[in-house]
N, C-alpha and C positions, 0 to 999 in steps of 0.2 A: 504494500500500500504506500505511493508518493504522501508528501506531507506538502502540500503544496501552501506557499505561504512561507515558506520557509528562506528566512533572508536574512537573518541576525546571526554571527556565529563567532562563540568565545572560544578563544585557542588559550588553553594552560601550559606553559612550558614556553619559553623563549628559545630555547637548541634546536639544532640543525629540523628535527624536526618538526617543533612548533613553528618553526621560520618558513619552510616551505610549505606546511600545509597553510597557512595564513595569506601567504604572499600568492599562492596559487588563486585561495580562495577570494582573494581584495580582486586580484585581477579579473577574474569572472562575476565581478559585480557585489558580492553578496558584502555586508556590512560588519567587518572583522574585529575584537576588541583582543588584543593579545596580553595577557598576565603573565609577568616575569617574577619570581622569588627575588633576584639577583639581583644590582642596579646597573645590570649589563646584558645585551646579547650574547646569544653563543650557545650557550650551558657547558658545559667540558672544553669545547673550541674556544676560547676566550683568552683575553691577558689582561694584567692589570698591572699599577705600579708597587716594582716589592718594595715594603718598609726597613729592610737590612741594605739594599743596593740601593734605593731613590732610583732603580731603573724601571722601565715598562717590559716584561717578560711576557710569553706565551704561557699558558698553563703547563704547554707539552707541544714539541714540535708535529705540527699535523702535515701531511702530506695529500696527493689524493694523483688517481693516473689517471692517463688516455681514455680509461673505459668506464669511469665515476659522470654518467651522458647526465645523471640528474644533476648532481653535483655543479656540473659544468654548466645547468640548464637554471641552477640558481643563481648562482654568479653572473650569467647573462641576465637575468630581470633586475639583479641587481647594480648593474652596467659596474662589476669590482672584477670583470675578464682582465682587465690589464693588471690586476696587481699579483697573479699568478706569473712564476715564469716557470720554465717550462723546461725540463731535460732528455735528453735522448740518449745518456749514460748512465751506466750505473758504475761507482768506484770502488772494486774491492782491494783494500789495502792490507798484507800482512805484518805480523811484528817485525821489523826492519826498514819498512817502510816500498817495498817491491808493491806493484799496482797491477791490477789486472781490470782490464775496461771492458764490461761490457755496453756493446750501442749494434744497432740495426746496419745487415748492410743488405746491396742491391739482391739477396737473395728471397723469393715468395717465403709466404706465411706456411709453413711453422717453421721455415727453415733460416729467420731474416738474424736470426741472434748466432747461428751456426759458427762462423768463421770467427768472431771475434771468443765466440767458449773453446774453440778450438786452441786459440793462441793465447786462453787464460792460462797463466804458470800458477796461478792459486789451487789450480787441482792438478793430479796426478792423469799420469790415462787411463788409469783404470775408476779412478772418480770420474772420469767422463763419461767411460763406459755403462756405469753403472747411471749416471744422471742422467744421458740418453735414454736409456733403459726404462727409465721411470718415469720421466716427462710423455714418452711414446703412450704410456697406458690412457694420458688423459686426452690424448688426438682426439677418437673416435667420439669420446664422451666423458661425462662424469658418473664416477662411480657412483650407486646409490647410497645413502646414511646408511650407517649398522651400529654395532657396541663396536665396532674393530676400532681402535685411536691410528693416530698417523706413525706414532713409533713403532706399532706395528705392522703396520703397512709398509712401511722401512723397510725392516728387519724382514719380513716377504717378499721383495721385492729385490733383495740380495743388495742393497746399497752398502757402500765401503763407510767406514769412521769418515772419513775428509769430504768424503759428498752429504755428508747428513751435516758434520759441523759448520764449514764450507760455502753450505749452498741452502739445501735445504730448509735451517733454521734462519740463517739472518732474513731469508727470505720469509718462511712465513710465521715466524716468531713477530716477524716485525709487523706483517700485514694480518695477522690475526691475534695477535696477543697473549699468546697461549702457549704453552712447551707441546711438540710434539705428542707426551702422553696423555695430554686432556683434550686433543684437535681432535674435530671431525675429517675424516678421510676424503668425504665429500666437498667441503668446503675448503681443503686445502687443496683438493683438485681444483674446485674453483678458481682459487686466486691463480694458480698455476697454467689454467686453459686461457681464462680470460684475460690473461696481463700480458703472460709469454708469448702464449701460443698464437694465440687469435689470428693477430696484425702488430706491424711494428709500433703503429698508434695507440695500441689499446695500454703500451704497456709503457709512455711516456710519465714522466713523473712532475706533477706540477706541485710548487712548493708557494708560500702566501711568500712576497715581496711587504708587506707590511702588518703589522700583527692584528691577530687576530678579531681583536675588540671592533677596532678601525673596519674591518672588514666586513662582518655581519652589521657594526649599526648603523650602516645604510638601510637599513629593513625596515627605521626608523619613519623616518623620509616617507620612503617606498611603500609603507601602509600608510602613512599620512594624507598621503596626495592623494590615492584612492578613497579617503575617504574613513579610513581605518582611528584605532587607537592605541596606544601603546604604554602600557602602564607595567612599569618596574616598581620595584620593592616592592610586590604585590603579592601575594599567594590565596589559593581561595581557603577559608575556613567551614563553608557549607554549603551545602547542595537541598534545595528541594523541588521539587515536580510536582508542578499543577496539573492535575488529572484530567479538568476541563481542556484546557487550551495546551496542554503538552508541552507549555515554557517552562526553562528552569530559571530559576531564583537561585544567584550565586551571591556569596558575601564573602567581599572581600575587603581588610584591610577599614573597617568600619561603613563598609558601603554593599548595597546591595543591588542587586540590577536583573535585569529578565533575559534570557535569551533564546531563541530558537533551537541552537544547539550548540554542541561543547565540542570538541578535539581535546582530549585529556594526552600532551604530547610531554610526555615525562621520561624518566629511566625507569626501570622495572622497581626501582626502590623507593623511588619519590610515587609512582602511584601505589606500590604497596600501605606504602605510608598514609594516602588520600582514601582507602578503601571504608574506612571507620565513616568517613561523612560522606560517601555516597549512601542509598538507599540498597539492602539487604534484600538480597536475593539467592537461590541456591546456583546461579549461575556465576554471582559476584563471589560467593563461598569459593565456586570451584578457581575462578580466578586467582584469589587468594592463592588457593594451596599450589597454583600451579607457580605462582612469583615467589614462593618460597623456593622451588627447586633451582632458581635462576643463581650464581654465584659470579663473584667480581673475580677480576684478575686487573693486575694493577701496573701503572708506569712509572718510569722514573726520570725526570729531565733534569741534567747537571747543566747548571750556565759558570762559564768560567770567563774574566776578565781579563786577558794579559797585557803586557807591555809593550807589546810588538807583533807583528805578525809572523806567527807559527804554522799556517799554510799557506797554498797557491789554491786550492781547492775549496769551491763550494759545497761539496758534499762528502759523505764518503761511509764502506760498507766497512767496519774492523772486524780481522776473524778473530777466533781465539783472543778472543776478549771478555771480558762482562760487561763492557760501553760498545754496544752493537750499532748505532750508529753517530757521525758528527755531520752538525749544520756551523757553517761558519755563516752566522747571522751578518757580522759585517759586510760578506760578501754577497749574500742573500737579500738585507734591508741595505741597500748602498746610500740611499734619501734619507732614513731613518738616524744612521750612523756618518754621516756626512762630516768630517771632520776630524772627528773623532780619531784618536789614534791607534795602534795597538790592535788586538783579534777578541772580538767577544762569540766565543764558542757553544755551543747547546747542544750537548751529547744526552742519549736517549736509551734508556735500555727498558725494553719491552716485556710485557711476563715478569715483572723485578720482584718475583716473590722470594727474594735471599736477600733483599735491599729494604725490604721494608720494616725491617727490626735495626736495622744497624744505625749509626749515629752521622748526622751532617760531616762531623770533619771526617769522619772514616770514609765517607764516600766519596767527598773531595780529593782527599789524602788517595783513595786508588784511583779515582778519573784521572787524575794528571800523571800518576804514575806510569798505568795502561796507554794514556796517550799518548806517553813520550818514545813510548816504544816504535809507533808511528809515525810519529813527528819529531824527528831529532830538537827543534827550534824549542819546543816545549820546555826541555832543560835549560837551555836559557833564559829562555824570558819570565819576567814577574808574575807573580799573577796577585793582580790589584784587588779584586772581589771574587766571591762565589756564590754561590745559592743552591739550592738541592729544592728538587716541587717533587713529592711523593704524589702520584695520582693512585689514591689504594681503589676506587671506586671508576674505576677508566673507560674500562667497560664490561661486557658481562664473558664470560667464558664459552665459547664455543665448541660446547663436547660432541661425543657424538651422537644422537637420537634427541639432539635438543630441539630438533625442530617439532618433533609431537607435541612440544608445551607451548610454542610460539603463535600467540592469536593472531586474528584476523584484523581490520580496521574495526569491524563489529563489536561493540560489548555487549552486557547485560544488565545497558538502561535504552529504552530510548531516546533517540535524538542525541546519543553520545557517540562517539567515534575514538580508536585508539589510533596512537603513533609513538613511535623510540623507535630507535634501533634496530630493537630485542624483540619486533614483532613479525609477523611473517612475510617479510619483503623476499624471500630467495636471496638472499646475502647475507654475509657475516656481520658484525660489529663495525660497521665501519659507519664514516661520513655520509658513502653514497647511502648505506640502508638506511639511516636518518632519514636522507631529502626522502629517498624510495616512498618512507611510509608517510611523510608527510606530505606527499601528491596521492600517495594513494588513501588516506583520508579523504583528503581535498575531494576527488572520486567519489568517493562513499558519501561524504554529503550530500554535492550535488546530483547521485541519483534518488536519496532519499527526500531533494526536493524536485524531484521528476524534472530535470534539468542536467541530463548525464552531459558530463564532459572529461575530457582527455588530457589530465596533467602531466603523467608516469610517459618518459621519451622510453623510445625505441631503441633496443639493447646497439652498441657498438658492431658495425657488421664484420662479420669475418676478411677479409683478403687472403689472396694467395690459395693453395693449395688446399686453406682449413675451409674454402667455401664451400667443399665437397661434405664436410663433417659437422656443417651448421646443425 
């Protein structure tokens, strides 16, 4: 049954994906009131300035590639495309500092990374052999979800020590947040078909040129002019449903207001959290127990200040390390950092569940240790400041058969719609599954006000030789 009439609609959550279902929703007319907790956009994606530095940090260096088409299709409503730049390498660097590049060359899809894995000296050949071996499984397809984890699938699949430590983990340690023995095998096919394989496009890596804050609160604006609202420091404290006219009555922040419908666009723990002042149902129950089964796994972002410049590199993959990745910010925000002298660095380690007991200088004390191993320059130079961002709540864990728990846009109110992440976009924890569900939201409204429209862009197409294996 359409609900026609339906024009008013309160988005909860200010993150990736309260921002796109909102932004979807202003643009198709309807009349958007957005509530943010924070006094910032973002939700997780966000910076602010630290009180130890007086500098403006990102919470956690975020990334996104070639194949994140919603991602890309937010940043274009929110005309912030130019502050992306954009890479077509990737730098694995070992302790000593030896570099192994991989970038695309003129050869079709799946084979465009070939020649430069061939002349990576970071693996052996018989890690090639073996990582050959295992990339081929996901050509045809992706495997179906099971209980199997990806360490097992590994260890199946006959991969060498050097190709699991190497390759496989910075890689999707990094893009899924998770060790190998808690990964789904499905979804780390995923990242592996859709990044690598695909096309040489799908697996560029674009990095924000300016932080993060900056970046989303243009959305500010960008609901305004439509027509929209946007209220930070806000949270709602309760829900009621008028039975008659089927508006809800939200209070928030000493204020109360009517609306048509909700997008409740939260993390799986902030709507756990909101479940006590929704309205009681045995569907809201099952909900419940199913966001219990949901667990974090968490980041760690080290910013280090130096006195000089310590590389020539924007980015870079460390193996055998426990700092799995470095962004050289100054070379990354160059307008930001404009003057300025010396290298301010933001290394990243992912999964950092052995980082999250340990104490600020001890983590300082090995990031610059580890780094130096990389960066000869690093013994030299001062290092003027530091900072440590534990992210223990980053994102939620990506096991395997988690997607049986993972809801629909649907809840168990009406006129209510879900979005995070953590809900069932077919993607992992990432950014794009954010926008994913908050267009597909956006969706779910407007067919519930019998006004179907089309937010959710069309996957990245294959090229090459994988067109055959679409």
């Amino acid at each position: 049954m359409g609900l026609r009439g339906l024009r008013s609609v309160t988005v909860i959550g200010g993150g990736l994906a309260g921002l796109s279902a909102a932004c979807a929703l202003a643009d198709a007319g309807y009349q958007v009131r957005l509530l943010e907790k924070r006094r910032y956009l973002g939700g997780r994606a966000s910076s602010y300035e630290h009180p130890g530095t007086g500098e403006v940090i990102d919470n956690c260096q975020h990334v996104l590639l070639g194949n994140c088409v919603n991602l890309i299709d937010l940043y274009r409503r929110l005309d912030v495309s130019d502050a992306i730049r954009w890479f077509d390498r990737l730098n694995f660097i070992e302790p000593g500092g030896r570099r192994s590049i991989l970038t695309p060359s003129f050869l079709p899809a799946p084979f465009h990374d070939l020649p430069a894995f061939l002349r990576a000296s970071a693996f052996s050949f018989s890690d090639k052999l073996a990582i050959g071996r295992g990339m081929s499984a996901f050509i045809a397809g992706l495997p179906k979800d099971s209980d199997e984890n990806f360490a097992q699938w590994l260890k199946r699949h006959g991969q060498t020590h050097g190709a699991i430590e190497r390759f496989w983990k910075p890689v999707l340690v990094s893009a899924l947040n998770e060790d190998p023995e808690h990964m789904s095998v499905h979804y780390a096919g995923q990242v592996m078909r859709k990044s690598l394989l695909l096309s040489p496009g799908a697996g560029r890596m674009g990095v924000p040129r300016i932080p993060l804050s900056d970046l989303y609160n243009r959305a500010i604006d960008y609901l305004q002019s439509r027509g929209g609202r946007v209220d930070l420091n806000s949270a709602p404290e309760s829900f009621a449903l008028d039975g008659e006219t089927q508006q809800w009555t939200v209070a928030a922040q000493g204020e109360s207001f009517t609306t048509d419908a909700i997008v409740l666009a939260l993390a799986f723990e902030g709507l756990s959290k909101l479940l006590p002042a929704l309205p009681r149902n045995l569907e809201a129950h099952q909900l419940g127990l199913n966001l219990e089964c949901f667990e974090h796994s968490p980041i760690t972002g080290i910013h280090l200040w130096f006195d000089r410049e310590v590389s020539d590199l924007e980015h870079a993959i460390l193996l055998d390390a426990t700092i799995q990745w470095m962004f050289h910010k100054s070379r990354l925000q160059p307008e930001k950092r404009r003057g300025e002298p010396g290298s301010y660095l933001e290394l990243v380690v992912s999964a950092s569940k052995s980082l999250v007991g340990m104490q600020r200088q001890e983590i300082v004390d090995l990031s610059v240790r580890e780094l130096a191993q990389f960066f000869p320059l690093v013994a030299q130079a001062k290092l003027l400041k530091a900072t440590v961002v534990k992210e223990v709540r980053a994102t939620y864990s990506i096991r395997p058969q988690l997607d049986l728990l993972r809801p629909t846009s649907a809840s168990p109110w009406p006129r209510v719609f879900l979005a995070g992440d953590w809900v069932a976009t077919g993607w992992p924890a990432t950014m794009e599954s954010a926008v994913r569900s908050g267009y597909l939201a956006a969706e779910a409204v407007s067919r519930a006000a019998e006004e179907p429209g089309r937010f959710l862009q069309p996957d990245l197409p294959a090229t090459g030789l994988m067109r055959v294996f679409r």
